[in-house]
N, CA, C and O atoms as a GROMACS GRO file, in nm:
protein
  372
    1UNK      N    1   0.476   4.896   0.790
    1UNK     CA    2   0.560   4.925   0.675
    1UNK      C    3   0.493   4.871   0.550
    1UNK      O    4   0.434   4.763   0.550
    2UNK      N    5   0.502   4.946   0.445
    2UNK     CA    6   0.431   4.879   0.317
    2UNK      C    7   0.527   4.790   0.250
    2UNK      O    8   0.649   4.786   0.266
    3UNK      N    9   0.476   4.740   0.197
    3UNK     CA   10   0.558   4.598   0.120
    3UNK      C   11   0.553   4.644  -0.043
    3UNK      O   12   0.457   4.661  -0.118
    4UNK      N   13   0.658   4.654  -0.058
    4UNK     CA   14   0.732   4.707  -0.213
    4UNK      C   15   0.691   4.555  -0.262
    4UNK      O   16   0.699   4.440  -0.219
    5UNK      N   17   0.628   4.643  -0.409
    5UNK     CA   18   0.663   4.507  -0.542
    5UNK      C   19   0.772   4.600  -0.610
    5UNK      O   20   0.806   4.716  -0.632
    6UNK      N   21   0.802   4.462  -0.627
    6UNK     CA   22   0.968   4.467  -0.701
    6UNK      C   23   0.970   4.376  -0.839
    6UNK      O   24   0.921   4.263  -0.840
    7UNK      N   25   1.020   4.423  -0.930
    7UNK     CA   26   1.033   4.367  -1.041
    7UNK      C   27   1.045   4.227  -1.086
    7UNK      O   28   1.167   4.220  -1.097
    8UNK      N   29   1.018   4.158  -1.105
    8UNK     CA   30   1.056   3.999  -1.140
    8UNK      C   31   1.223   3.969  -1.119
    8UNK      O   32   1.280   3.864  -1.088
    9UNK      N   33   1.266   4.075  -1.141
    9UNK     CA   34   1.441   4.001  -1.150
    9UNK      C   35   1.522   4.066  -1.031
    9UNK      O   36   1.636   4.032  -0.999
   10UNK      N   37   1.429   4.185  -0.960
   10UNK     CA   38   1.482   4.191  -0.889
   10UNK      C   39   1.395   4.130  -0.714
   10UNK      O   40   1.459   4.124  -0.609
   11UNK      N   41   1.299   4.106  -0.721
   11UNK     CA   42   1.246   4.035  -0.654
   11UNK      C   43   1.298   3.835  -0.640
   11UNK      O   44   1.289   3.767  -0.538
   12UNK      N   45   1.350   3.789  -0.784
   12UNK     CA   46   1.406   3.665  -0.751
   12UNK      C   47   1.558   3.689  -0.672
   12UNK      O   48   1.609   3.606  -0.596
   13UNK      N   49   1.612   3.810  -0.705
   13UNK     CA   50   1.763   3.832  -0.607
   13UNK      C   51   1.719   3.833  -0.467
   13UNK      O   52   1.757   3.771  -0.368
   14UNK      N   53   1.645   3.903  -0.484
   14UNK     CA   54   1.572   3.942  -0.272
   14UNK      C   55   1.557   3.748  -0.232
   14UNK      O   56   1.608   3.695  -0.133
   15UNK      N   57   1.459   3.662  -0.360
   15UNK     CA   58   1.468   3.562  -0.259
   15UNK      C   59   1.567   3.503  -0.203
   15UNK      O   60   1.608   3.468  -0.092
   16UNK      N   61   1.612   3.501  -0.379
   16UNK     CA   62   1.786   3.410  -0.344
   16UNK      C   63   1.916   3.450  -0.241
   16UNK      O   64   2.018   3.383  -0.219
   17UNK      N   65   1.868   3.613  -0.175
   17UNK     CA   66   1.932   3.640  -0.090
   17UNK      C   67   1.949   3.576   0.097
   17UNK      O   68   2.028   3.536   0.182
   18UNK      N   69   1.754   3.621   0.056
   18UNK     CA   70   1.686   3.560   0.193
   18UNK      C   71   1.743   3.361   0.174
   18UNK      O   72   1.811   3.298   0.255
   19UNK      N   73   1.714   3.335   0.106
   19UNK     CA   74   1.729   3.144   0.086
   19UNK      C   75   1.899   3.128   0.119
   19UNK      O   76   1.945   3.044   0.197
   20UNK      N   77   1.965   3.206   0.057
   20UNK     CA   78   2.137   3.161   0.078
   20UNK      C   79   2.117   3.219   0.223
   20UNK      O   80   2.228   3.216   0.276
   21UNK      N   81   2.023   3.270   0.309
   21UNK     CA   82   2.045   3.316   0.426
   21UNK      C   83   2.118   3.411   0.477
   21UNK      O   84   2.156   3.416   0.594
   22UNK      N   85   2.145   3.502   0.377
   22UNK     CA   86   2.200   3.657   0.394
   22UNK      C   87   2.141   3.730   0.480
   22UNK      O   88   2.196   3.801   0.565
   23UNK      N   89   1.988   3.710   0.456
   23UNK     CA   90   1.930   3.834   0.514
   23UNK      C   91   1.777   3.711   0.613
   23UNK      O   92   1.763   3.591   0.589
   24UNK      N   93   1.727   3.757   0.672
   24UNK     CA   94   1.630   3.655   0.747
   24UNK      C   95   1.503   3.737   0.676
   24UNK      O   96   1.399   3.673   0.686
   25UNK      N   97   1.493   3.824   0.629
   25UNK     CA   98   1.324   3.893   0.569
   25UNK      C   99   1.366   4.022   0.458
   25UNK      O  100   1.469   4.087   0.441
   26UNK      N  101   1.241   4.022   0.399
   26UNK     CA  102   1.284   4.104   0.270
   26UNK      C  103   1.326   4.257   0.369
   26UNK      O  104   1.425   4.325   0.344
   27UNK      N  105   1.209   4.291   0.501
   27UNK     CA  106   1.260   4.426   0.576
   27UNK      C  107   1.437   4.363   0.622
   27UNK      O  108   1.481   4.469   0.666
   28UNK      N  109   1.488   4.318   0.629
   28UNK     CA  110   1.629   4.323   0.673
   28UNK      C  111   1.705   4.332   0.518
   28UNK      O  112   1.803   4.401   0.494
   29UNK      N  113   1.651   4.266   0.446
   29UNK     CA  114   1.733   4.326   0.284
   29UNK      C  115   1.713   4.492   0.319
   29UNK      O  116   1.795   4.569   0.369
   30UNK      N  117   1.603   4.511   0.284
   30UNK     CA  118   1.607   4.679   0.256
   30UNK      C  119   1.626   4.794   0.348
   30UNK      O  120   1.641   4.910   0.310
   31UNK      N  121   1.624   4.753   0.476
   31UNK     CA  122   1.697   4.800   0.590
   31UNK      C  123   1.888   4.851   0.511
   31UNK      O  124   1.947   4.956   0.483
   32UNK      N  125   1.910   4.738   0.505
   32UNK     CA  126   2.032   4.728   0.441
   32UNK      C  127   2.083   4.790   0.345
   32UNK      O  128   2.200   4.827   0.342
   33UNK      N  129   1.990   4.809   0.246
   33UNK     CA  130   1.959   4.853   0.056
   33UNK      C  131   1.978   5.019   0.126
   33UNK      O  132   2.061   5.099   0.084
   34UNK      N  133   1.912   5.038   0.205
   34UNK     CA  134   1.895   5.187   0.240
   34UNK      C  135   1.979   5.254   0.264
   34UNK      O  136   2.025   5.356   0.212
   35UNK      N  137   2.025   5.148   0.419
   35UNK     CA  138   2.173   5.223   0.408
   35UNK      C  139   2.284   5.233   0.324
   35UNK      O  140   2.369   5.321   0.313
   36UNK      N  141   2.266   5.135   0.272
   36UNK     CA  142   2.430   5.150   0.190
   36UNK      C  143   2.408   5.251   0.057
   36UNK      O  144   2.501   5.285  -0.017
   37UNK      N  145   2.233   5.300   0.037
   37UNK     CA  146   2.220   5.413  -0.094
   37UNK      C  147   2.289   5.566  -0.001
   37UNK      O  148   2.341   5.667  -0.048
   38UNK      N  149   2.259   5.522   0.172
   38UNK     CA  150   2.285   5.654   0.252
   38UNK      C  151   2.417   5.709   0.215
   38UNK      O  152   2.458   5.814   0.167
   39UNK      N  153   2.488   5.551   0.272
   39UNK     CA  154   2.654   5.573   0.254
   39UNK      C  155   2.714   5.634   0.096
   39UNK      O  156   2.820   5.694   0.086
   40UNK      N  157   2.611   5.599  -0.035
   40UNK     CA  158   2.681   5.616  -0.127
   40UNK      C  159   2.596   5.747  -0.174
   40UNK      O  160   2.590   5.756  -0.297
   41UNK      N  161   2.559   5.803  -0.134
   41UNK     CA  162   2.469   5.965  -0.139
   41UNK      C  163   2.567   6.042  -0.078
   41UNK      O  164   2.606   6.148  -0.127
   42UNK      N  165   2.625   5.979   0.060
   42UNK     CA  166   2.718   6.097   0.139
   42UNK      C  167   2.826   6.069   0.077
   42UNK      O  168   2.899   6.167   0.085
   43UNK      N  169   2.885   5.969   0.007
   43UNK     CA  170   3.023   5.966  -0.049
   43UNK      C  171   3.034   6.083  -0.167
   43UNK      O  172   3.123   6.167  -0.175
   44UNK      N  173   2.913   6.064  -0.262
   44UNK     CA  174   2.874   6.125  -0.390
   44UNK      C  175   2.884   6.298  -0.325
   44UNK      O  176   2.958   6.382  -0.376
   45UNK      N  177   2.799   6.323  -0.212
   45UNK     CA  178   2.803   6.430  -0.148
   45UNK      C  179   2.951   6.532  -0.159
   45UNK      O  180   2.981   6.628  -0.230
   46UNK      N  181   3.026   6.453  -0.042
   46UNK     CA  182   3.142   6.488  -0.021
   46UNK      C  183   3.250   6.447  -0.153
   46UNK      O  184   3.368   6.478  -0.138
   47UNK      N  185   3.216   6.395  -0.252
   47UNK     CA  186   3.316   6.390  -0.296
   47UNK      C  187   3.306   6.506  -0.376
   47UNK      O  188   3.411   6.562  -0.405
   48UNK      N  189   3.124   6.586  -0.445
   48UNK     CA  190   3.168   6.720  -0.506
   48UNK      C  191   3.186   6.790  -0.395
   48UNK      O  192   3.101   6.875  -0.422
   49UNK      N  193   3.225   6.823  -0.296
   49UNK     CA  194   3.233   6.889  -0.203
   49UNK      C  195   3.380   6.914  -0.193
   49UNK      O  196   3.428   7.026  -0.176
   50UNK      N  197   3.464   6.779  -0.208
   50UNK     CA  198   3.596   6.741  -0.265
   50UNK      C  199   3.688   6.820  -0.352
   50UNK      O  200   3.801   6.866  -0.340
   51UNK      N  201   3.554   6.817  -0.484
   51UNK     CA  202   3.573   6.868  -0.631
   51UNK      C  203   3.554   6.990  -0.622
   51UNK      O  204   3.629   7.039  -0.707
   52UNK      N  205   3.504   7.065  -0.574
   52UNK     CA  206   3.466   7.238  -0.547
   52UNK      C  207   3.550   7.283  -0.442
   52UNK      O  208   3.514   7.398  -0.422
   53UNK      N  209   3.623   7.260  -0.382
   53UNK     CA  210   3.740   7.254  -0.322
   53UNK      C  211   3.828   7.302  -0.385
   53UNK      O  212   3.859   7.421  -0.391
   54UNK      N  213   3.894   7.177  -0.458
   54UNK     CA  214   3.969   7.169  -0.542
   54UNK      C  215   3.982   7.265  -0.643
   54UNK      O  216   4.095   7.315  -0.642
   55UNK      N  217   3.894   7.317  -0.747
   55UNK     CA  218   3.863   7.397  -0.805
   55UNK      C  219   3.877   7.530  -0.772
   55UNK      O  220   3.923   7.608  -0.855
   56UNK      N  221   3.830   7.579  -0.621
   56UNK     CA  222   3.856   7.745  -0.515
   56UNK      C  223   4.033   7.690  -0.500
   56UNK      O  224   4.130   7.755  -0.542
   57UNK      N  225   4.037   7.601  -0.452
   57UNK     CA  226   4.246   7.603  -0.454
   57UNK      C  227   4.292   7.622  -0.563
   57UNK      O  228   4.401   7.677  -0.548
   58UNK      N  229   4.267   7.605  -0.672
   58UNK     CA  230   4.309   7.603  -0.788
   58UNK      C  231   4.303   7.775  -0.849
   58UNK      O  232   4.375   7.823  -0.936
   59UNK      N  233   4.205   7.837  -0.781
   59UNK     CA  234   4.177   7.944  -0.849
   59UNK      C  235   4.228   8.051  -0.767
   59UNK      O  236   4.230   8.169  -0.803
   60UNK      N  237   4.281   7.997  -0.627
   60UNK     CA  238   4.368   8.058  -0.579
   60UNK      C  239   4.533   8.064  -0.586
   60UNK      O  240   4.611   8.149  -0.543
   61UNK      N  241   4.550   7.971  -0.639
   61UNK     CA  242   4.690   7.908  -0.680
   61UNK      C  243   4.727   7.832  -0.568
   61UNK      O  244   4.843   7.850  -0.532
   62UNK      N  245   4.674   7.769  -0.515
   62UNK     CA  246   4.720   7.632  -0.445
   62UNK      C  247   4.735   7.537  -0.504
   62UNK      O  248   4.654   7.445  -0.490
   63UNK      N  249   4.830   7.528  -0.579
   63UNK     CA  250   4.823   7.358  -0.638
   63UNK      C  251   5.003   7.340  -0.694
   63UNK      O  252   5.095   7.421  -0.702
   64UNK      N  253   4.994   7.221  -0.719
   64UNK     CA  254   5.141   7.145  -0.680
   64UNK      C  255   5.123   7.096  -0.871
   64UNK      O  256   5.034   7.037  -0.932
   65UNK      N  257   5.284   7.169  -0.927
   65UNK     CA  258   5.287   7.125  -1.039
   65UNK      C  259   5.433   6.978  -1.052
   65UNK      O  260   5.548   6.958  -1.013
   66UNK      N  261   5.320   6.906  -1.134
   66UNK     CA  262   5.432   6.788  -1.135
   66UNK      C  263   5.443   6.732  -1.273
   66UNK      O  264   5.349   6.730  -1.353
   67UNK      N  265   5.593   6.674  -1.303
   67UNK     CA  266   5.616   6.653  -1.386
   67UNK      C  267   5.600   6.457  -1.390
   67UNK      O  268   5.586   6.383  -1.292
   68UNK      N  269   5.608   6.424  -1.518
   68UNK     CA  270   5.617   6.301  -1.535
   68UNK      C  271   5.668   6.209  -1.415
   68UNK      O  272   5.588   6.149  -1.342
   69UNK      N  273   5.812   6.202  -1.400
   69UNK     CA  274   5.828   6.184  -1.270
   69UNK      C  275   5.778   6.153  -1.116
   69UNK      O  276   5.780   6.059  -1.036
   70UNK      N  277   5.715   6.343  -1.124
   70UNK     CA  278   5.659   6.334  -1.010
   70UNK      C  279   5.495   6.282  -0.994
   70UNK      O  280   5.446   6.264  -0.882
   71UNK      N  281   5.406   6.258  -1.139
   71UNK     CA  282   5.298   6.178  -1.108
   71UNK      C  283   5.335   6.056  -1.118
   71UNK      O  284   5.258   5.962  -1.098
   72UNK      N  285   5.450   6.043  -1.148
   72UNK     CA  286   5.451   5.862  -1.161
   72UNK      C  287   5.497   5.835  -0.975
   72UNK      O  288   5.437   5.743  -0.919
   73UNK      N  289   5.568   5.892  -0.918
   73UNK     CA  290   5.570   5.845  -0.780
   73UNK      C  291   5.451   5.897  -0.687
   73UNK      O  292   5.423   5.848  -0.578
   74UNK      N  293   5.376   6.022  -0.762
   74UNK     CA  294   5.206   6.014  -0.711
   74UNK      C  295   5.148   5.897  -0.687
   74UNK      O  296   5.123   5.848  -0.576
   75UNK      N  297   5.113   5.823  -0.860
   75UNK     CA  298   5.082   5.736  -0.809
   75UNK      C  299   5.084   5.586  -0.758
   75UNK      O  300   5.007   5.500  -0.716
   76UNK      N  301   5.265   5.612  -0.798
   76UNK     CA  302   5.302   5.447  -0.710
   76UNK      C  303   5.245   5.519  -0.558
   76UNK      O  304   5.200   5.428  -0.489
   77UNK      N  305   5.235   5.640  -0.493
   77UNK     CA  306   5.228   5.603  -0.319
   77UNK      C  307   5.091   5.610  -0.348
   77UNK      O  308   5.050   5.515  -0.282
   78UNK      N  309   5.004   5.652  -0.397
   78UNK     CA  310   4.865   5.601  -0.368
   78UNK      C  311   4.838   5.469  -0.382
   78UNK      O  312   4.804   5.396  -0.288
   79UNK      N  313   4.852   5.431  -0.502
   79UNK     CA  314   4.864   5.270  -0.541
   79UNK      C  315   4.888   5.202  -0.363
   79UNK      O  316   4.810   5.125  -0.306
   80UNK      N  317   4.993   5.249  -0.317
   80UNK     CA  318   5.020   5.154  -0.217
   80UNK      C  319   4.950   5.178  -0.106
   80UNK      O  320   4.937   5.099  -0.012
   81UNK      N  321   4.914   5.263  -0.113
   81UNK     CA  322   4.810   5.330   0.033
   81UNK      C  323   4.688   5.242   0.032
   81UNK      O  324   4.630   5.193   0.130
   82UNK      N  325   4.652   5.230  -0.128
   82UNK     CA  326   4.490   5.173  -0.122
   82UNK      C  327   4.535   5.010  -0.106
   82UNK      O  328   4.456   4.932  -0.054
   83UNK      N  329   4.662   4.969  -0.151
   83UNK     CA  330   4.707   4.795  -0.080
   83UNK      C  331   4.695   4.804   0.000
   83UNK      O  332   4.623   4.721   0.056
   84UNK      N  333   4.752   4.902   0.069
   84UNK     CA  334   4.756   4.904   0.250
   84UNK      C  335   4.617   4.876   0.292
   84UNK      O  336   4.596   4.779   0.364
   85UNK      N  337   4.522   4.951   0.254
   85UNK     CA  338   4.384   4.943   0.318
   85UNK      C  339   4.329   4.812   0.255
   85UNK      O  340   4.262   4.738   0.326
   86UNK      N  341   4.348   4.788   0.157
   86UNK     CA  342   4.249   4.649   0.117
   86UNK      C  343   4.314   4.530   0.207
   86UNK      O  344   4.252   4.427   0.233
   87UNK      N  345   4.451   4.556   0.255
   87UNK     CA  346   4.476   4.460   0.276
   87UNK      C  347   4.453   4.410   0.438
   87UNK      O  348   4.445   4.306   0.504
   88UNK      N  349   4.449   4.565   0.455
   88UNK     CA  350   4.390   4.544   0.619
   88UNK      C  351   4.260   4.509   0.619
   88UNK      O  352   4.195   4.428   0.686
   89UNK      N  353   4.240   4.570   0.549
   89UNK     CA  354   4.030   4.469   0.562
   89UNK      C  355   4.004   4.330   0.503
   89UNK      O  356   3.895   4.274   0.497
   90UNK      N  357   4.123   4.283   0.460
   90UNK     CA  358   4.126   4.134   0.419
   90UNK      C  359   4.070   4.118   0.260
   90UNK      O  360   4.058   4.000   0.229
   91UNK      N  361   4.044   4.189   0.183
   91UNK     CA  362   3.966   4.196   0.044
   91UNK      C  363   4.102   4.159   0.000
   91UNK      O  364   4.210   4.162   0.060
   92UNK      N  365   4.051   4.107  -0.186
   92UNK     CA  366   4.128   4.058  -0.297
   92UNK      C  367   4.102   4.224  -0.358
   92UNK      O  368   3.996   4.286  -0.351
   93UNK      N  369   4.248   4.279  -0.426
   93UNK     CA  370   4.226   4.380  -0.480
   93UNK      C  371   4.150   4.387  -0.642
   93UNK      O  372   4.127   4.496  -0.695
   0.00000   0.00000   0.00000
């Protein structure tokens, strides 16, 4: 594997990662770095995938008209959906 130079500031994060003992070698940082650009490529992916969706429903007339009201209890139940999940994975929201 070739060994990346990395910028001064981001090469002192890689150490201070490896030293707080996050990671045991710079290949287990970027092992890591990789995947999580994977995960946020396929999120980015699917989410216009999401958005172009949305847009063919729309142009078919699938879509839900709401009034004041009804986005305000939109998004109190989302609001609470995403508590629900942070709170099951133990995170501070």
């Amino acid at each position: 594997m070739i060994s990346p130079s990395f910028p001064q500031d981001l090469g002192s994060f890689i150490g201070q990662q490896i030293a707080a003992g996050k990671y045991h070698s710079e290949e287990e940082l970027m092992i890591h770095a990789v995947r999580v650009l994977r995960e946020v490529e396929a999120r980015k992916r699917q989410f216009a995938e999401d958005v172009q969706l949305g847009f063919e429903q729309l142009e078919r007339g699938e879509s839900t008209a709401y009034d004041e009201a009804g986005l305000r209890r939109r998004y109190e139940a989302l609001k609470e959906r995403v508590q629900r999940r942070v709170a099951a994975r133990g995170e501070n929201p």
